[in-house]
N, C-alpha and C positions, 0 to 999 in steps of 0.2 A: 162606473168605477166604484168600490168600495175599499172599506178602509178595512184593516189590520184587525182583530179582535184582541192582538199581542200588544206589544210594547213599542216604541219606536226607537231605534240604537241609530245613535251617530257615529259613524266613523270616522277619526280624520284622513283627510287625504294625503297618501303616501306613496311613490312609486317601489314596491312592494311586494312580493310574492305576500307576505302575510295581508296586506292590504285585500289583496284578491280573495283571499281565503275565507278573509273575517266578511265581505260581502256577500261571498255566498254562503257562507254560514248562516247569515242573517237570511237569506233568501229562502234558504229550507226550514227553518223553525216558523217561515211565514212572520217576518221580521219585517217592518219596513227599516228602509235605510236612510240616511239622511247624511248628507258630504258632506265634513265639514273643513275649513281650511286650517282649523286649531283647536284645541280644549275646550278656550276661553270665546269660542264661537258666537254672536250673539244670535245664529239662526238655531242653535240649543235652544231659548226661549220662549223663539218664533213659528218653532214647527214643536213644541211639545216634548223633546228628546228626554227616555227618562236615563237613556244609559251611556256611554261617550265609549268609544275604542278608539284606542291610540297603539296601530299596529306597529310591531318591530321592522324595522329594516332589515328586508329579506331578498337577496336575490339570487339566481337560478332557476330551480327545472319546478313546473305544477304540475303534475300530472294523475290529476281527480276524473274520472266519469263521473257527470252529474246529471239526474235526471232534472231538470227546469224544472219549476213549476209553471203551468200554463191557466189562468185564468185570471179575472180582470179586479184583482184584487191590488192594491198599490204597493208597488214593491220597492220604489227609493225617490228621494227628491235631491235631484242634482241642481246645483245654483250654479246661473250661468250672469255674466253683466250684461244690459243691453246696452242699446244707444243712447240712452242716458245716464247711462250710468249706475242704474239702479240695480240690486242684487234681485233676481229674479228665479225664482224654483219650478225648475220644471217635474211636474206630478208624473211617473212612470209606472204603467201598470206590469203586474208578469208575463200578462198576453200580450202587450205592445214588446217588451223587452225579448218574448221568444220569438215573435213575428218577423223579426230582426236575424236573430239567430239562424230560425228556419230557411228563410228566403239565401240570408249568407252561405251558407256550409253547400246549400242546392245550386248555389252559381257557379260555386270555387268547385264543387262536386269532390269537398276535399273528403277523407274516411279516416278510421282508426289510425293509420300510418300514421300520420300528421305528426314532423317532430317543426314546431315551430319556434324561429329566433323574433321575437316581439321587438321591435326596437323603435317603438314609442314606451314613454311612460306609459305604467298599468293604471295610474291616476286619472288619465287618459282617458276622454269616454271612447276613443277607436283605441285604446289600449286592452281597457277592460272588457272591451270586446271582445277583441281576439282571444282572452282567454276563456270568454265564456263560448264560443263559437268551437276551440278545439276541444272544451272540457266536455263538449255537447256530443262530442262525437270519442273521445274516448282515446283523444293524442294526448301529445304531451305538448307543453309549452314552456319556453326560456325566457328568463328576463335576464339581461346583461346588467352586470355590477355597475359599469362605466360607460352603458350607453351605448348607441349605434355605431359600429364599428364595423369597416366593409372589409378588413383585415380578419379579426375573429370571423366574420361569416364564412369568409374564402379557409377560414383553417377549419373550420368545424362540417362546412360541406367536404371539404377534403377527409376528412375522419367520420364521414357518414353518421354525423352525431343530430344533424340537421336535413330539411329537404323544404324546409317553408320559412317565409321571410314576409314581416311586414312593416311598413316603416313611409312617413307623409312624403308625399313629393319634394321638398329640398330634401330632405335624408338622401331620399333616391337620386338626387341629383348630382352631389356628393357622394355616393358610388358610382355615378357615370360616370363622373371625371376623373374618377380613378380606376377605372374599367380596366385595364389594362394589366393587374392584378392577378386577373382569374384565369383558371387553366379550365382544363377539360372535369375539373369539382362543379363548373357550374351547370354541366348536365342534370347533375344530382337535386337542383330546386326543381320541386314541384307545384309549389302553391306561392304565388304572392299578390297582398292587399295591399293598394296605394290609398291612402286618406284623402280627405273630402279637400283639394285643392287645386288650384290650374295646375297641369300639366302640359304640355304641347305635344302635338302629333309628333310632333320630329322624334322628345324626349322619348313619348309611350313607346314607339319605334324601334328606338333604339334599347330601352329596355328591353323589348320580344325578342332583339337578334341579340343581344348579350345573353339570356334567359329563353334558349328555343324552347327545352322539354317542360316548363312552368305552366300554369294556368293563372294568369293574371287577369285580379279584377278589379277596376277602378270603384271608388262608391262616393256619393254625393247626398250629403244631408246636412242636420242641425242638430243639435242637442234635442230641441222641441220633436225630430224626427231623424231621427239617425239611420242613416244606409236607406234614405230612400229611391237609389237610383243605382244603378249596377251598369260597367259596364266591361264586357272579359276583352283584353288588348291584343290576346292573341286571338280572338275569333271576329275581329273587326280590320278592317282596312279602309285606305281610303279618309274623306271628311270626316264621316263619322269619327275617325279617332280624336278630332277636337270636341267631340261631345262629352256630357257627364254619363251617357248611358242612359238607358231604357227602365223603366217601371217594370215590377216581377211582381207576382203572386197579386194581389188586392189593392197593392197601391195604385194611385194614380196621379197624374199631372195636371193643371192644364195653368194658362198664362191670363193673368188679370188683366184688365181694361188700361192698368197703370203700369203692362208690362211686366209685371212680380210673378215669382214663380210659384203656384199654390200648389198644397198636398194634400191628399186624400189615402187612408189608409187605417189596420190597427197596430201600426205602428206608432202613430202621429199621439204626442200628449194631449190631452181631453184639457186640461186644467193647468194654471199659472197660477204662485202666489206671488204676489208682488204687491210691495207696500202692508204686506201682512196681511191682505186680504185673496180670497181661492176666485180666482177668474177666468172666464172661458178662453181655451187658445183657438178654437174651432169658429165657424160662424154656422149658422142652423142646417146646412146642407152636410157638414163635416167637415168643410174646406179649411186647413191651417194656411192662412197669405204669409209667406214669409216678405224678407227686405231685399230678399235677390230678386236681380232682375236676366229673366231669360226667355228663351227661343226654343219652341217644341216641334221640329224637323221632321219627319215621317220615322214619329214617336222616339227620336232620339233628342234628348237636353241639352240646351247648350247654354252654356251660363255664363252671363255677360257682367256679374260682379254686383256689390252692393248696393244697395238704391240709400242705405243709411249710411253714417260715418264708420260703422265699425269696423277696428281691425283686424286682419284676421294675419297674423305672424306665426308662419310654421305652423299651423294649424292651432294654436292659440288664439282664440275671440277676446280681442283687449276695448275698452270701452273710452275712447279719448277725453270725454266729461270727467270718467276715476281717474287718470291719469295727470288729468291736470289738477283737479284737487288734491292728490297727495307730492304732486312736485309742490305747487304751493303750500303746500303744509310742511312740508321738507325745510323749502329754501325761505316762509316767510311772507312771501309774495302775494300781494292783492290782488294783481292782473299783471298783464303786460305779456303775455304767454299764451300762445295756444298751440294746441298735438293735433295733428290728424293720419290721414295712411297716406303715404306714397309707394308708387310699385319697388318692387325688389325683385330681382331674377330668383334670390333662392329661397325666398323665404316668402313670398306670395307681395306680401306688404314688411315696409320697413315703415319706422315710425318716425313720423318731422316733428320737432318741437322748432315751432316758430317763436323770437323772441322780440322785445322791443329792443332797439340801439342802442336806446339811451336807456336801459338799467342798470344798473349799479354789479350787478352781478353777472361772472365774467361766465363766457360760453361752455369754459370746462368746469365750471359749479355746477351748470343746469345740466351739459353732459352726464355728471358724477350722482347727480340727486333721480336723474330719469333713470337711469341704469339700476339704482336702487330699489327704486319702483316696480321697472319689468323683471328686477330679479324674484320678487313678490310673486310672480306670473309664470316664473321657471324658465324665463328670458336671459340666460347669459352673456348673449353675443352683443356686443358693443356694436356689431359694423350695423346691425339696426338701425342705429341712431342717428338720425339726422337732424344738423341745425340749419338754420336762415337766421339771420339778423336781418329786420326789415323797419321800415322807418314809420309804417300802420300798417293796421291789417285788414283783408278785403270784409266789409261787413255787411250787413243787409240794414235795411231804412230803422229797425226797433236796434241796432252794434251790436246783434249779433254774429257772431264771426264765422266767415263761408270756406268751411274745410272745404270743401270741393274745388273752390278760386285757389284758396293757399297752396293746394297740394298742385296744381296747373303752375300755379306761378314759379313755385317750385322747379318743376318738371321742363318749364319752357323757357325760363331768363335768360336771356341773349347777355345782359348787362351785368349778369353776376356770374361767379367762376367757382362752379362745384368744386370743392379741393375735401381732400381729408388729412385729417391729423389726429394722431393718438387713435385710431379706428374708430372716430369721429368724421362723420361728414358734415360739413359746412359751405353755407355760402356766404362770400366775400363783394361788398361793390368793388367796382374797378370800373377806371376808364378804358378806354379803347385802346390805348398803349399799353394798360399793364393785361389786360388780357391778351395782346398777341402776346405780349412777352411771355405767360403765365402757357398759353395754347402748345407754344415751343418746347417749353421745360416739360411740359406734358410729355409731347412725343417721343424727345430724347430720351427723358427717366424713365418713360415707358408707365407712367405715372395715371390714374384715371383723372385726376386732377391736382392742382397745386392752391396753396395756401400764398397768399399774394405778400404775408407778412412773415413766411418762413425764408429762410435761404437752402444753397444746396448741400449744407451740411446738415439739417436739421429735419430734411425732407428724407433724411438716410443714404445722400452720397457721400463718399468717400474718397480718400488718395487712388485706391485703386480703381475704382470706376469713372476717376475724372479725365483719363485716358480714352476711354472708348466714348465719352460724351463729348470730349472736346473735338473728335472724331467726326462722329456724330453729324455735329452741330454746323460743324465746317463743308459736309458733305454735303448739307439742306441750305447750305447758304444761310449760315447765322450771321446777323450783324454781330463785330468781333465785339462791340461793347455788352451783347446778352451775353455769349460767352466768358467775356473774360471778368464781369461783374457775378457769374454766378460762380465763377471756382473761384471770386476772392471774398466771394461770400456775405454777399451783397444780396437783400431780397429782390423779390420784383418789383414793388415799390418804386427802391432804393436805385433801382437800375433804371426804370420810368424814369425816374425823378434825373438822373446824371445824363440821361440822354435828352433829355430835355431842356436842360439850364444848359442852356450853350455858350451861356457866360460865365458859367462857376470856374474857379481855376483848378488845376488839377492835384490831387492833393497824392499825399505817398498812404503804403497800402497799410491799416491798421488791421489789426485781431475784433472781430467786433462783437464775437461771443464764444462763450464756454466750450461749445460745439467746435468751431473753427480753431479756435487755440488748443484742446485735444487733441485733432485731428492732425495739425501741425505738428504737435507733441509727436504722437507718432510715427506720421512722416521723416521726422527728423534724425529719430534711432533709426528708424527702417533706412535713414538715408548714410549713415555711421555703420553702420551693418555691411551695406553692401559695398564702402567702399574699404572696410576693414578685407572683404575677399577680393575683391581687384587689388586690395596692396598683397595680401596673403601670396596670389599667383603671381607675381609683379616682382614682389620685391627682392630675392634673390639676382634676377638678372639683371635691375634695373642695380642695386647698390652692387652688385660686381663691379658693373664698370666700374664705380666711383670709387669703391674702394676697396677692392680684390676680393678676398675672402670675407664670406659673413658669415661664418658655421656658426660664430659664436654669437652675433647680433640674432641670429634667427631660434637657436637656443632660448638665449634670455625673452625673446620675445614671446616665444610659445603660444602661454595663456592669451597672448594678444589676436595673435596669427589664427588660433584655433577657434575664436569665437564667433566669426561670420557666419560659419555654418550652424550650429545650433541658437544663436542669437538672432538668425534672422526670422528662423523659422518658430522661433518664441516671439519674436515682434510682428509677425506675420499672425501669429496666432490674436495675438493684442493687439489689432487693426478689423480682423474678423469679427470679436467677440464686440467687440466696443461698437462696431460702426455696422457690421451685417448680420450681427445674431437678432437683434429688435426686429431687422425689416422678417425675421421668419413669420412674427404674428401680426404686423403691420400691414405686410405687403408680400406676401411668400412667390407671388410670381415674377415677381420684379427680384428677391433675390435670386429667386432659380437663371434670372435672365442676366443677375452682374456675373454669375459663376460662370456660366456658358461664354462670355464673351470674354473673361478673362481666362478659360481653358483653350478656345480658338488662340487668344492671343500665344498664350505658351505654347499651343501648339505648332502656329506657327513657324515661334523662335529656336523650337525642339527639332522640327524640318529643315531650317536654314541652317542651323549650327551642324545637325548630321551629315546633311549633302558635304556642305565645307569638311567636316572631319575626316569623312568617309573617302572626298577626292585629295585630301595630304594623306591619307597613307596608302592610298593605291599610288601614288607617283614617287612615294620615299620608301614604299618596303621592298624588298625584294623578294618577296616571298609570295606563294598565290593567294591574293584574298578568297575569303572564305563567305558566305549567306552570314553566319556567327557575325564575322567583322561589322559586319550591316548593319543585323539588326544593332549590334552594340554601341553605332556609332548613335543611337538615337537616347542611350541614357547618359544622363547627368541630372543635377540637381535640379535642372528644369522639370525635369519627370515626375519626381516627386510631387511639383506643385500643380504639376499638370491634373493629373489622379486627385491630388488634395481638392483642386477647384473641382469637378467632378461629384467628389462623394461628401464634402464640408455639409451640403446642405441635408443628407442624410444624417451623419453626427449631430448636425444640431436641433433635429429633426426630433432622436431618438432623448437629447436633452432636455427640451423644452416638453418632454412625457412625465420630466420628476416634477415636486415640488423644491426643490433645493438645486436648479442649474449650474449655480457654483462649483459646491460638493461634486454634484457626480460629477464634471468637467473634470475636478481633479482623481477622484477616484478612476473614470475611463482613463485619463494618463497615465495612468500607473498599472493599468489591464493590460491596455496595451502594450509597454515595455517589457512587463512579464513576458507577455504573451508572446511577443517577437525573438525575446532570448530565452523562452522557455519551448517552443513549438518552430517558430519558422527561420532561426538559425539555423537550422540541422540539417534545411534543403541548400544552405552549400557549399554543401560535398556531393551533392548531387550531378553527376554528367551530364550536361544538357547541351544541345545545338539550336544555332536561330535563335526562334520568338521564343522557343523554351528556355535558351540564357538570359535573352531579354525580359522574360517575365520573373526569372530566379534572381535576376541584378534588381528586379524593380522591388521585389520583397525582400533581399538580402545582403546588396550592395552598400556600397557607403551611404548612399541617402534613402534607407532600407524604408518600405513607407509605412510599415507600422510605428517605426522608432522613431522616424520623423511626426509623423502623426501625436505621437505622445508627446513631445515638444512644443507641437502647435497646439496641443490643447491646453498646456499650459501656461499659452500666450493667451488662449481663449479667459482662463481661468482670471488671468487678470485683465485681462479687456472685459469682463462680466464687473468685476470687479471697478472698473473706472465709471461703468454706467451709474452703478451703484449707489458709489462712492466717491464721485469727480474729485481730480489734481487741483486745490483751491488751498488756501494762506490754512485752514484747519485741518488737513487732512495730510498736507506732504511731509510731515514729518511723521507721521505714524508710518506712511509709506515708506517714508526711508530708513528706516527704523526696521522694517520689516524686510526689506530687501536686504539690507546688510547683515539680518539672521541670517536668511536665505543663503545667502553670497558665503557665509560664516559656515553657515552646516554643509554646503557643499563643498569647501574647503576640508572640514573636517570628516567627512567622507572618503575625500582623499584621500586624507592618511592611512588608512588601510587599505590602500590600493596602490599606493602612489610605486611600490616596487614591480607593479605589472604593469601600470601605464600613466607614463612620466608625463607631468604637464608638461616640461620645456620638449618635448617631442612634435615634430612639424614636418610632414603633413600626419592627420592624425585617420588612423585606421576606423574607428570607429568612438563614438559619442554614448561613453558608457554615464549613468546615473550620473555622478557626481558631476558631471559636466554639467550634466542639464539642470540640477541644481543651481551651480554654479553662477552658470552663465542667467538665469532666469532671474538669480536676484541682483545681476548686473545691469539686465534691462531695465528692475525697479528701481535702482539707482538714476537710471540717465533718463527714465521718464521723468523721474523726481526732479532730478539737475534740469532738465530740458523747460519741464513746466515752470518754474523756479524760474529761469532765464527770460521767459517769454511774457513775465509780468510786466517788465518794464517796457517790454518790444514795443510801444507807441511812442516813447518816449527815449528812444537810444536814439546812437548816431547812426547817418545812415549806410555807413559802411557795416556795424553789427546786424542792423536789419538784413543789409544785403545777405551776410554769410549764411544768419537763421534761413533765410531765403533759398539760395543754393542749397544746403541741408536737406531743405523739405522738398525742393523739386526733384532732388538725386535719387529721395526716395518714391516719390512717385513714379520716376523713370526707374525703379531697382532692376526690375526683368529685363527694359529692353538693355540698358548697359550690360548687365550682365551676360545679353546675347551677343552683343557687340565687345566686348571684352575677351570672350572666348574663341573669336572667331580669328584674333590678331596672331595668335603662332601659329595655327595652321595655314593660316595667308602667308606667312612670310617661309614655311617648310614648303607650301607651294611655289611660291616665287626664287624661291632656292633651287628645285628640281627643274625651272628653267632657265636654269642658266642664271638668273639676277645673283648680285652681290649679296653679300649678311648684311652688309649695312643699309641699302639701299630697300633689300628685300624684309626688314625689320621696320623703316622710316616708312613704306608708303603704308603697310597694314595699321601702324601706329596713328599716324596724320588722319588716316580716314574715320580712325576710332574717333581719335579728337574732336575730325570736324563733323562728324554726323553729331556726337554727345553734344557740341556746341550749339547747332543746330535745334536739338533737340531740347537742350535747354534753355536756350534764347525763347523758341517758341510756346513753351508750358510757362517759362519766367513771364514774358509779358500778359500773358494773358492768366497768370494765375495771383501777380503781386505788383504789375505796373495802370 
């Protein structure tokens, strides 16, 4: 190797179209290069640098033909960390650098065509590959503004704007799982590179039969050697595809005495600086010994992981020694801390920071200071990050600490209970009682693990999913004390500890944190809501008897009568936003799974309430039913929520895309309402029969679902809002404050209205603007009053406890009452059409309502407040 007779330029490192540009700029003027990670660099110094670029922020299309330069002059020094930590520059010549290129472009056998989507960083050393591999041959290549996205790829394959794709095995991973995406666009890849990472046979597999017409080629190397192992997925079957692939062109393999995978090639770096000083990477034959350890099969690679500590996350080399130095330097700390790698499905290695017990500083400091650090590394993802609190740590005879014991210990403790929190993993001690208890909560939540010091409001359940868990839990044979201490919100601990003292005496049910009294809050509208609509259908008949006519009681009542329905579906919204919008980034598969199970459940109740509808008016019309009548008898306002639990977790999907999920929550409301009286009003006046009136009632009936949608979001808007900003002695009066605007300007919106559609009007045809105004700043009101009330709940009598009580179990039960509420007149028009009395044919539908409700809330009361 020789050196430069030019200048040396550093560049910083940038993921960058200009980044790319400015290196091969340097490449052709016969430039070395030099990566640097800032200005202020101190390897500017250390390698001589006489000139710094600091490229713009560029992203999009590159598409330069360049001829390489080919001979063994030095073309850049990339710094890579080793296992100790130490900043380390590997010396790359132009002949190793096109030796790479060459062997590359000859495997994939990609040509001019090439429109490639890159979706690693080009800071990337397999980033800046791929550009210098398509620039080689005279494609073009894409860098994404925001990154890998299997969305963009499926639209730009579909617009033939693309036919190649490269991106590290989690990326790819993360397209599998969203596989389901792609149509007949993804004939259109032609070329795809997976990065130097495990993959599994299964995954490659499945990538070839997603990807048939593609040429896929795995590669496996090192900075020190990059791409030295190729292997194509569609031209392998079999074992083989757990390999890294076979040596090409001049490289070679073979396996050290110590198991290590050695390289031979002119690809391989000649020379390291490290410590400031230029030192051999080679030993006198050529052979680079790397720290992997592997298995050379009839000449296929199989790579069995590192023989040193280092991590390799997502295809980032992280150096556990820098890591712990700069958390210590962060947080202060002398010791008491140590990182090593533990496995991860998507990301190769996730990173453990082991702590001591007993430090002063708490597990979401060290969480918050490590995060800091990998973001240094272009490490965003928190779910990385993994703690232990351990009481010492495994060391060797000089207390040196044995990442290899820690990350085992880690991986195999029987005695401690993986849980995560805040997209934090941690382990917890626990005895053998709070672990089954903990193992339980697992199952039901559906949870990978539980926090032994969280409860089940804190853990992200909710009113509405404590239905189907208590379910659940009853099905598995729960002791009734795990259940009915976790819906009163009681940790596992706390539950351990009550089933154990079997002397303690029993005490009545307290609020025991901010979480649980929310959620109560909630509950408790939601539970005013729905019996504001059982009185709404109710009370006509019911105050006849009593007292003849009520034209005029129901008049004045109006605004009363009219608010169930948009009230609920704004407190619906603000039980969403508060309690299941967080699990989207916490736990996105556990919310897809409370949605699904409370759409079964509507669905359900949407089933039972049609058959009953459906068989009172075949017995009381006289007229021939119609398919129409059928399908129709399946909408009501259950429908709506049916569809809403359904497609919520798209909405919130498309929210958690802004930076501002408040804002646009309330801007999408107001889209929506345009949008449903400005475009899907119109369909009806449309003719339709069947599933076609049923689909015209389901977008344009009274519980029309975009208009309801725009209601719930501005339940959401304020349950974003409670997260925020929690119901506490500082805040509810700004709330109420603001609701009573609310409440104010939807009134005076009225007024310019009020001559087309009278509030004292009952039943109401449809929920125009001012309503939902209205009624929204109604809900901030009786959150406000509710929360307000709920201060003193440890300390009232226990008859006001009781009532708060009933409140909040009414709304937990809002659906199924409401299915059961609906169902009592057509039971009794049935029970009429045979023959039975009005009175008798009214008493028994009624009695049974009663006594399932009672039923129904004797069972969620005891076990959610006794």
């Amino acid at each position: 190797m020789t050196l430069s007779d030019k200048q040396i330029t550093g560049i910083v490192s940038k993921n960058s179209i200009a980044y790319v540009k400015a290196i091969f700029q340097c490449y052709s003027e016969n430039e070395t290069v030099v990566l640097l990670r800032d200005e202020n660099d101190k390897r500017i110094e250390l390698t001589g640098v006489s000139k710094v670029i600091n490229p713009a922020t560029e992203a999009g299309w590159f598409n330069e033909h360049i001829q390489f330069i080919n001979d063994d002059v030095l073309a850049q020094i990339a710094f890579t960390s080793g296992t100790e930590g130490e900043p380390k520059g590997v010396l790359l010549t132009h002949e190793a650098l096109d030796d790479v290129t060459t062997r590359l472009n000859s495997i994939m056998e990609v040509d001019s065509s090439i429109k490639e989507y890159v979706g690693i960083p080009a800071n990337f050393s397999f980033g800046l590959g791929r550009f210098r591999a398509v620039a080689a041959v005279g494609g073009m290549a894409y860098l994404p503004e925001k990154g890998f996205d299997p969305l963009e790829i499926r639209d730009m394959l579909s617009a033939e704007q693309i036919n190649a794709v490269s991106a590290v095995p989690s990326l790819w991973r993360v397209l599998l799982k969203n596989k389901q995406i792609f149509g007949d666009e993804r004939y259109q890849l032609k070329w795809i590179e997976i990065g130097s990472q495990y993959m599994s046979r299964a995954e490659k597999e499945e990538l070839v039969e997603l990807f048939p017409k593609a040429k896929i080629a795995q590669h496996y190397g090192l900075t020190e050697a990059s791409r030295s192992s190729f292997l194509r997925l569609d031209q392998t079957s079999g074992d083989a595809l757990e390999s890294v692939g076979r040596a090409y062109g001049k490289t070679e393999f073979k396996i050290s005495e110590s198991d290590r995978i050695c390289i031979r090639g002119p690809h391989v770096a000649k020379t390291l600086l490290k410590s400031g000083e230029y030192v051999s990477n080679i030993d006198d034959d050529g052979w680079f010994h790397t720290s992997d350890l592997g298995v050379l099969d009839d000449g296929y690679l199989y790579y069995k992981g590192r023989a040193d500590d280092l991590i390799n996350c997502g295809g980032i080399k992280l150096s556990p020694d820098a890591l712990e130095r700069e958390v210590r330097e962060l947080t202060g700390l002398k010791e008491g801390i140590a990182i090593c790698a533990v496995p991860d499905e998507l990301t190769g290695h996730a990173v453990l920071l082991a702590y001591r017990d007993d430090l002063e500083l708490s597990a979401s400091v060290l969480s918050s200071a490590l995060s800091s650090v990998l973001k240094k590394f272009g490490i965003n993802n928190k779910n990385v990050i993994k703690l232990v609190a351990l009481g010492e740590f495994p060391v060797t005879s000089t207390n040196k600490v044995q990442r290899k014991e820690l990350a085992k210990l880690y991986e195999s403790s029987t005695d401690n209970e993986l849980v995560t929190d805040s997209n934090t993993t941690f382990y917890h001690e626990m005895n053998s009682e709070e672990a089954d208890i903990a193992q339980i909560w697992a199952e039901v939540l559906k949870l990978e693990s539980v926090n032994p010091d969280c409860n089940f409001y804190d853990l992200g359940g909710d009113s509405l999913s404590a239905i189907g868990a208590l379910v659940a839990m009853e099905s598995k044979g729960v002791p009734k004390e795990i259940s009915k201490g976790m819906l009163q919100g009681l940790t596992v601990r706390e539950i351990a500890k009550k089933m154990s003292d079997t002397d303690s005496e029993s005490s009545f049910h307290t609020i025991r944190s901010d979480s649980i009294k929310n959620t109560m809050t909630i509950s408790i509208v939601r539970g005013l809501m729905v019996l504001i609509v059982i009185f709404a259908h109710w009370h006509q008949g019911l105050l006849e008897k009593i007292f003849g006519n009520v034209e005029q009681f129901t008049a004045m009542a109006g605004p009363l009568l009219s608010m169930g329905t948009p009230g609920f579906a704004v407190i619906y919204g603000v039980g969403a936003g508060y309690s299941l919008y967080p699990l989207l980034e916490r736990d996105p598969h556990r919310l897809k799974g409370i949605f699904r199970k409370t759409a079964v459940l509507l669905g359900t109740g949407i089933i039972i309430l049609a058959l009953i509808k459906f068989w009172s008016i075949s017995v009381i019309s006289s007229r021939v039913l119609t398919f129409t009548d059928f399908t129709n008898s399946f909408y009501s306002v259950l429908t709506f929520y049916f569809f809403a639990s359904l497609t919520l977790y798209y909405w919130f999907t498309l929210i958690r895309k802004t930076n501002y999920p408040i804002e646009f929550s309330l801007v999408l409301s107001i889209m929506l309402y345009l949008f449903h009286y400005g475009a899907v009003t119109h369909l009806a006046d449309v003719h339709t029969y069947g599933i076609a009136e049923f689909i015209k009632l389901i977008l344009t009936g009274k519980y029309a679902y975009f208009l309801m949608m725009s209601g719930a979001l501005i339940g959401v808007v304020i349950g974003l809002l409670l997260n925020k900003i929690p119901l506490r002695t500082g805040t509810r009066q700004p709330y109420f404050y603001a609701g009573l605007a609310v409440l104010l300007l939807g009134i005076s919106t009225w007024s310019y209205v009020y001559n087309i559609d009278m509030w004292n009007h009952w039943p109401v045809r449809e929920n125009y603007l001012w309503r939902w105004i209205s009624y929204s700043g109604v809900i901030i009101l009786l959150l406000v009053l509710v929360s307000y009330a709920l201060v003193t709940y440890d300390q009232s009598s226990k008859i006001k406890r009781y009532f708060m009580q009933l409140l909040s179990v009414t709304g937990i039960l809002a659906f199924p009452l409401f299915v059961l509420h609906e169902v009592v007149m057509p039971f009794k028009d049935i029970l009429i059409a045979y023959g039975i009395s009005n009175g008798i044919a009214l008493v028994v539908p009624m009695l049974s309502f009663l006594l399932l409700s009672y039923l129904l809330y004797r069972k969620l009361h005891s076990i959610s407040f006794q």
